[in-house]
C-alpha positions in Angstrom: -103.5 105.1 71.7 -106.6 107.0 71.3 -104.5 110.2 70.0 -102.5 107.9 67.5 -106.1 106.8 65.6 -108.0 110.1 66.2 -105.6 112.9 66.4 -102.1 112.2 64.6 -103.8 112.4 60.9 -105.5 115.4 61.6 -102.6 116.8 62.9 -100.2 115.9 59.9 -102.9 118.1 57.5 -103.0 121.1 60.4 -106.5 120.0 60.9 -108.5 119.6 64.1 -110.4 116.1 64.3 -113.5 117.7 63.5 -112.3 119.8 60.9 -110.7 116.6 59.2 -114.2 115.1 59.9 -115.8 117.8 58.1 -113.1 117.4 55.2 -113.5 113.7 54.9 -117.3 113.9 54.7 -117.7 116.5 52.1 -114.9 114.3 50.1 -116.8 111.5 50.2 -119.9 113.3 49.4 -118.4 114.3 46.7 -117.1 111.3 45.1 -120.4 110.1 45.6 -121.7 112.5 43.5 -119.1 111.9 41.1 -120.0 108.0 41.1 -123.9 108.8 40.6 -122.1 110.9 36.9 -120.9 108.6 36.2 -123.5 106.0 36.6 -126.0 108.3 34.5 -123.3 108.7 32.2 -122.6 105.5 31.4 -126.4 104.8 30.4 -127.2 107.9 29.1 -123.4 109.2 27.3 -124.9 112.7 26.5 -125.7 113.7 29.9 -122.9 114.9 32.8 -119.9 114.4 30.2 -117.4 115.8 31.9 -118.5 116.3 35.5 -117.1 113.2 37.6 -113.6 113.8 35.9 -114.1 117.3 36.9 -114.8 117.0 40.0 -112.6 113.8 40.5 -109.4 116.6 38.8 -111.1 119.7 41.9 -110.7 116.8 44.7 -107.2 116.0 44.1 -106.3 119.4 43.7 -107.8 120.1 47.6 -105.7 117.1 48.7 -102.7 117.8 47.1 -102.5 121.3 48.5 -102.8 120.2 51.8 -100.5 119.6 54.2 -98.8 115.8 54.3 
């Protein structure tokens, strides 16, 4: 049981749990920043135009290159 919810993911991308940790958390770190972009963006149009769709196009190329 505990191998099924910590370690079978991890093992389906070639990952270690701690290395899929350290995957996940920069992810989401990232598509944090992308929301805060976004967020600016949307009250301020002229500022970070492009950068949560570019970083939203860099995180599915990282997950789509990854094992399955």
């Amino acid at each position: 049981m505990i191998a099924r919810i910590f370690l079978d993911h991890p093992a389906k991308v070639d990952e270690t749990f701690f290395q899929h940790m350290a995957f996940a958390l920069k992810f989401s770190g990232l598509l944090f920043a992308a929301a805060g972009a976004a967020l600016v963006h949307a009250i301020v149009p002229c500022l970070f135009e492009k950068t949560a769709s570019r970083i939203i196009a860099t995180l599915y190329a990282r997950t789509h290159n990854r094992g399955h």
